[in-house]
N, C-alpha and C positions, 0 to 999 in steps of 0.2 A: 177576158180582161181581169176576171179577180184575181189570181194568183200573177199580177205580173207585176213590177217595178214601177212601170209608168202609173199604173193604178196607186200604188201604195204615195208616189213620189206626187199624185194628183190630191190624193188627199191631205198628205202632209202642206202641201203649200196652200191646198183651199183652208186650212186647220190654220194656216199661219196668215193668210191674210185676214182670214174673219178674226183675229186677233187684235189684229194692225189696225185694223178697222175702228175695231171698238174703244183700243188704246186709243189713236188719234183722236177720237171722239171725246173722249176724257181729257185729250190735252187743248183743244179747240175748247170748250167749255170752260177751263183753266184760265187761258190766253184771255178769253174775253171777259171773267171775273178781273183779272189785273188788269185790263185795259189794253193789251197790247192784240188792238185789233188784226193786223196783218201777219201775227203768228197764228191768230185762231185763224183765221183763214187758210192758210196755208195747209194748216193739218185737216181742217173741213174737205177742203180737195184731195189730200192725200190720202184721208177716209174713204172720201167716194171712188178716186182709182182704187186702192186696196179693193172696197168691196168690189168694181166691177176685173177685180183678175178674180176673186175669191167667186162670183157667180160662174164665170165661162170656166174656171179649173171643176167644178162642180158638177155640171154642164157635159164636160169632157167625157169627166167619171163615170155617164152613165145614170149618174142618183140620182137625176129627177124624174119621178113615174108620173102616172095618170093623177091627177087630181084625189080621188078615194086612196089610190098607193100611196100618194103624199100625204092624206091626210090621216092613214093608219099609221102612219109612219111619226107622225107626230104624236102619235096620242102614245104609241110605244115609248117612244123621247122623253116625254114628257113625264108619264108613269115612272118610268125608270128613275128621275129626277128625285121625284118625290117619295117611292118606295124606298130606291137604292141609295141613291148617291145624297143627298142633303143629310138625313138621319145621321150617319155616319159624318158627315162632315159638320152638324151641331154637335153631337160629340163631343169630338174632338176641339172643339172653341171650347166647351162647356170643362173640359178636363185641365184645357191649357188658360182658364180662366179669362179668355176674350169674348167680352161683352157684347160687344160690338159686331164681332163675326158671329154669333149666337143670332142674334137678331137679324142680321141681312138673309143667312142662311134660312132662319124661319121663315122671313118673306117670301124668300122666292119657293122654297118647299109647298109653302100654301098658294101661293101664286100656279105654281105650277097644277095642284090640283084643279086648280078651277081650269085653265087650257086644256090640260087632258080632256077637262067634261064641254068644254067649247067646241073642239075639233069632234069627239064624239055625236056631238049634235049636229054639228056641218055636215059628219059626213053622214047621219041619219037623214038629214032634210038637203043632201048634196044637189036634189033636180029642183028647189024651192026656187021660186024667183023672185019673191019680193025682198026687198032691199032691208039687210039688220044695217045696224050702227055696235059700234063696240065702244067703250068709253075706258081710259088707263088709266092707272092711279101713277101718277110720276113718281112716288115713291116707293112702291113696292112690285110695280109690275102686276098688283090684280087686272083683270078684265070683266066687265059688265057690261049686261046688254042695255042697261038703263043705269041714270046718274044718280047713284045711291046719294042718300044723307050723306053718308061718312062712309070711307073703305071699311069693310067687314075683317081686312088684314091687317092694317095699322093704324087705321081712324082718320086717316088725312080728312077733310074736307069736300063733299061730293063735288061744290062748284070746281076744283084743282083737277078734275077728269080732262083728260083728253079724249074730242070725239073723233070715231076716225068711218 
């Protein structure tokens, strides 16, 4: 199936609903800061169909491995993120004088570092059974296994973690 159409045209559309997804999510969020509850709504639902075509198109493709497969698989992603792709893309904010995308970019670059070193440990302790906790920082996307003082990537506020 990798060299064939339906593969390519599986991944284009999982590539576009997890888009759809994410927008929607941005626009429900929107919706409910102005008040206009049953547009955020609407996009909330339309988020969760998007993602659930973008999981079965996914699904389809073949790309979900064994647990360690997905989880080398992530820490590649992720790697790539922060070696490759972010660097190059501060950059370029940094040349065309956006502030702003300098800084989001830096987050998640460093964000990213620390996932790579998360999935590495997951998949080092993959037969563990006792139960972690991860905690988010809402604004930068770090992850800790404990609720810091303060994000070590942007300083939010340890109590603004999300446990999950």
């Amino acid at each position: 199936m990798e060299n064939n159409k339906t593969l390519k045209n599986l991944m284009e559309a999982f590539a576009g609903e997890s888009q759809a997804n994410r927008k929607y999510t941005a626009y429900a969020k929107k919706a409910e800061a102005e008040g206009k509850a049953n547009a955020a709504k609407l996009f909330k639902v339309a988020s969760d169909a998007e993602t659930l075509h973008a999981l079965k198109e996914f699904e389809v493709a073949g790309k979900i491995g064994s647990t360690d497969a997905n989880l080398e698989d992530a820490v590649a992603g992720e790697t790539y993120e922060f070696e490759s792709m972010y660097p190059g893309f501060i950059e370029t904010a940094k040349e065309e004088g956006n502030k702003d995308a300098v800084r989001i970019f830096t987050y998640a670059m460093e964000a990213e570092k620390v996932h790579a070193k998360l999935y590495k440990e997951a998949l080092e302790n993959i037969d563990d059974t006792e139960e972690v906790f991860y905690y988010l920082c809402p604004v930068c996307g770090n992850i800790e296994k404990a609720t810091p003082e303060k994000c070590n990537i942007c300083g939010v506020p340890g109590s603004k973690f999300i446990r999950y």
